[in-house]
N, C-alpha and C positions, 0 to 999 in steps of 0.2 A: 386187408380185406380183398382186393384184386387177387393176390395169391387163390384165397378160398373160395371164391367165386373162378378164376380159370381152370382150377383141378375140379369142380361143376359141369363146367364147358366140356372137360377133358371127360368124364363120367358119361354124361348126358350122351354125347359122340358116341363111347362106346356102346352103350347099350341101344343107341338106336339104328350103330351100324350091325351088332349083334340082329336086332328087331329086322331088318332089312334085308337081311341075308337069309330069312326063314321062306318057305314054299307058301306060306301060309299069306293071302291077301291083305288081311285087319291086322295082323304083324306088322308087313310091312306100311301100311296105314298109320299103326302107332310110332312104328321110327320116322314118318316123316314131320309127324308133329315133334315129336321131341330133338329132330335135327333141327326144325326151326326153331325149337324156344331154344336149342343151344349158339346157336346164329344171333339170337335176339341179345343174349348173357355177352359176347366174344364183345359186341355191336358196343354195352354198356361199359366192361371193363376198356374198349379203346379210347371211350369218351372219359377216361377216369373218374372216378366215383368220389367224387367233394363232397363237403356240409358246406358248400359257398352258398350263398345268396341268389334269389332270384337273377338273371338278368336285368337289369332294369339300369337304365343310363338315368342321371337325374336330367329338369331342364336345364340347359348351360351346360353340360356338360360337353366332352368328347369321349369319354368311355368311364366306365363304373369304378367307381372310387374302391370297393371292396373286392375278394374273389368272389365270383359268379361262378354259377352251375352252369356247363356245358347245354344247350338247351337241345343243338344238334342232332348229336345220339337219342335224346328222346326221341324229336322228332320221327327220325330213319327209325326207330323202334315199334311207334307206336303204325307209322305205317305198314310195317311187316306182320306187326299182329291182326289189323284188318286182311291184308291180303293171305297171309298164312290162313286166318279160318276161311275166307273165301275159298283158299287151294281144300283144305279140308273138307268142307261141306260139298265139292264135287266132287273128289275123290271117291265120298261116301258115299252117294248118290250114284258113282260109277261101280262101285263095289257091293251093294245091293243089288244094280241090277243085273253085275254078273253073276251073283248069286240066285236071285230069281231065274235067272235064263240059263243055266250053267248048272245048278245045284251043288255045288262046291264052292270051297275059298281057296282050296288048295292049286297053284299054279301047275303043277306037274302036271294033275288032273284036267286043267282047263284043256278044251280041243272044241274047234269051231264046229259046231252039226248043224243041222236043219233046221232053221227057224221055227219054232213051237206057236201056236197062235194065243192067244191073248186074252 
């Protein structure tokens, strides 16, 4: 399963280094999401992908009688998904409103003018 999940990894990369390399703003907008869901994918296959068990220590114990799921890479996961749509939702926010003020997405085309009023 790691195999078919890092040639995913390897995909996800190209297409959103392809996405990334375009003049176009919301291009590159969508390869930054998609470099992060493949950052997210790299994050889970390091954590190796078990059917273990919860973490859970019984009382008495010193460590868990059975394998256990990695809980870690969740974790680091689930934080990069809050923060990744946090970067996304300004991003987009930013790219609006160089849209509104600029009339273009295209970067070639972007050139700083006169402030327009509002």
């Amino acid at each position: 399963m790691e195999v078919v999940i890092s040639v995913l990894v390897g995909a996800l990369v190209a297409a959103a280094v392809y996405l990334m390399l375009s003049r176009d703003l919301l291009r590159f907008l969508l390869g930054l999401i998609l470099i992060s869901n493949a950052a997210n994918l790299s994050i889970f296959v390091a954590g190796r992908l078990t059917t273990g068990a919860p973490p859970l220590i019984a009382e008495g114990q010193d460590f868990p009688a059975d394998q256990v799921a990695n809980a870690l890479p969740q974790a680091l996961v689930l934080t990069a998904i809050v923060i990744g749509f946090g970067l996304f939702a300004f991003t987009l926010v930013l790219t609006l409103k160089a849209y509104k003020r600029l009339g273009t997405l295209d970067t070639s085309e972007m050139r700083i003018a006169e402030p327009r009023d509002e």
